[in-house]
Residue, then its C-alpha position, 0 to 999 in steps of 0.5 A: x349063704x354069701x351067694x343068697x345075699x349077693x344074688x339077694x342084692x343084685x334082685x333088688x337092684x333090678x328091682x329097684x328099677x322097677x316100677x311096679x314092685x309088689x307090696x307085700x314083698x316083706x313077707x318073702x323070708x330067707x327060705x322064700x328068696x333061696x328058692x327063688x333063687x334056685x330057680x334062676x341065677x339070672x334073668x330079666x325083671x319080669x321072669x323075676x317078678x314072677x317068681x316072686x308073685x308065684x312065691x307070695x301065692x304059696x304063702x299062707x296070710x297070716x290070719x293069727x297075727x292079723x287077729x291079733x293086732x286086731x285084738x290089740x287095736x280092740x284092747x287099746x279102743x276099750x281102754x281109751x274108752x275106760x279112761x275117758x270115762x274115768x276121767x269123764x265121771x264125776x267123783x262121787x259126791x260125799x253127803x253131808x250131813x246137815x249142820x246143826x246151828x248154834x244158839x247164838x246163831x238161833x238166838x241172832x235169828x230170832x232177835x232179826x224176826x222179833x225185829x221185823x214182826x215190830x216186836x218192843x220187848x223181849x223176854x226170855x226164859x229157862x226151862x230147869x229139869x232137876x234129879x226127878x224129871x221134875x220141871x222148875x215154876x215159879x209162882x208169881x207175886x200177889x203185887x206183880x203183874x199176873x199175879x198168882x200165875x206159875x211161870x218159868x224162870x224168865x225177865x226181860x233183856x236188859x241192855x246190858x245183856x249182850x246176848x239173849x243167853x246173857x239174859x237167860x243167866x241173869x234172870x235164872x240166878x235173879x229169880x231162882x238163885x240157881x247158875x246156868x251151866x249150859x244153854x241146850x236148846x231152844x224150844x219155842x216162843x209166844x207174844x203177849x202184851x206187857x202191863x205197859x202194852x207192848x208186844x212181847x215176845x218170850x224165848x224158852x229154852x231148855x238149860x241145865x244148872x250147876x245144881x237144883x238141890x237150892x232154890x231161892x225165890x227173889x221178891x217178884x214171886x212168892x212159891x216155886x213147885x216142881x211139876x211132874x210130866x204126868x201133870x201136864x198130859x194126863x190133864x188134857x185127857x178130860x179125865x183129871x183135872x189139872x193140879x193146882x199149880x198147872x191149872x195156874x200155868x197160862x195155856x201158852x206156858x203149859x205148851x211151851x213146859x210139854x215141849x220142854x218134856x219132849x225135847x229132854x226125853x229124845 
């Protein structure tokens, strides 16, 4: 072993010298070096070289760690390509669900488009479903403007009614004697002209109450009813006439009480 190192040595001295040394001379092992140097003890530098080209001849390349990097070089090009498209990609975007609006922002909206329609006077009513899915009517007084008619609980806001929903409870407890609980949903409008003249727009929405057991008419009407869904939409048919109290509903708050019906049985 210490002659292969020296002579090991003293060949790579004289080559060092050498202009045109192999390249792929770090392929040559031990094994490869101590045949060469079986070969020759000493020599000039082109015998010496020879015996190395002649060595490296022999060697077989070394395809399987050539595939090898390859694979490697494969592997590594694929996982930069995963990684930028992973950081690339968009995360998935979460659908959102469509946010329903507040009454008092419903009731906001309403108010600006009542404004820029050159509404004077707004009205606003309460449609009131008691134990029997029976809807509240009131019937108007003889004396009051639109006498006779049935209506639903509604009054004009007043100014000191904040909101419309301030109104809505004031006018229920005024002309029903019954406590609004909960404003549930708004359920459409109509205009009309008021006894002065003025476009009026009314707002009915669907509420509960505390209680339906008690109700006490104010002065402006003289009877209330409780009205069946039936009554309302067996008359259109053509095939029975609408009962007395519907057939003393205006068309416009027959619409809105049908509306009512659906939104409550949904």
């Amino acid at each position: 072993e210490t002659k292969i190192i020296s002579n090991f040595n003293n060949s790579i001295a004289k080559m060092a010298s050498s202009s045109s040394v192999p390249k792929d001379i770090h392929r040559l092992t031990v094994e490869d070096w101590k045949a060469i140097f079986d070969q020759l003890e000493s020599g000039p530098r082109d015998k010496l070289r020879n015996s190395i080209e002649n060595a490296l001849k022999k060697k077989k390349p070394n395809n399987a760690k050539k595939r090898r990097i390859a694979d490697l070089d494969s592997d590594h090009d694929k996982e930069e390509q995963t990684n930028t498209n992973t950081t690339s990609a968009e995360p998935p975007q979460k659908k959102l669900k469509a946010s329903t609006p507040s009454i008092d922002d419903i009731c906001r909206d309403l108010r600006e488009q009542a404004t820029k329609d050159e509404i004077k006077k707004i009205v606003v009513g309460g449609l009131i479903v008691n134990d029997a899915n029976e809807m509240l009517v009131l019937q108007r007084a003889k004396n009051e403007f639109m006498p006779n008619i049935y209506e639903i609980p509604s009054g004009t806001k007043d100014p000191e009614d904040n909101t419309l929903i301030d109104c809505l409870g004031r006018e229920i407890k005024e002309e029903s004697g019954l406590v609004l609980s909960e404003t549930l949903q708004f359920v459409g409008s109509f205009d009309y002209k008021s006894n002065s003249g003025k476009p009026t727009r009314q707002f009915n929405f669907c509420v509960a109450v505390e209680s339906t057991e008690k109700v006490t008419i104010s002065d402006e009407h003289q009877a209330f009813a409780w009205i069946k869904q039936s009554e309302l939409f067996e008359a259109e048919s053509g095939d029975n006439k609408y009962t007395d109290v519907v057939s003393k509903i205006t068309p416009q708050v027959r619409d809105i009480l049908r509306k009512g019906f659906k939104t409550l049985t949904q």
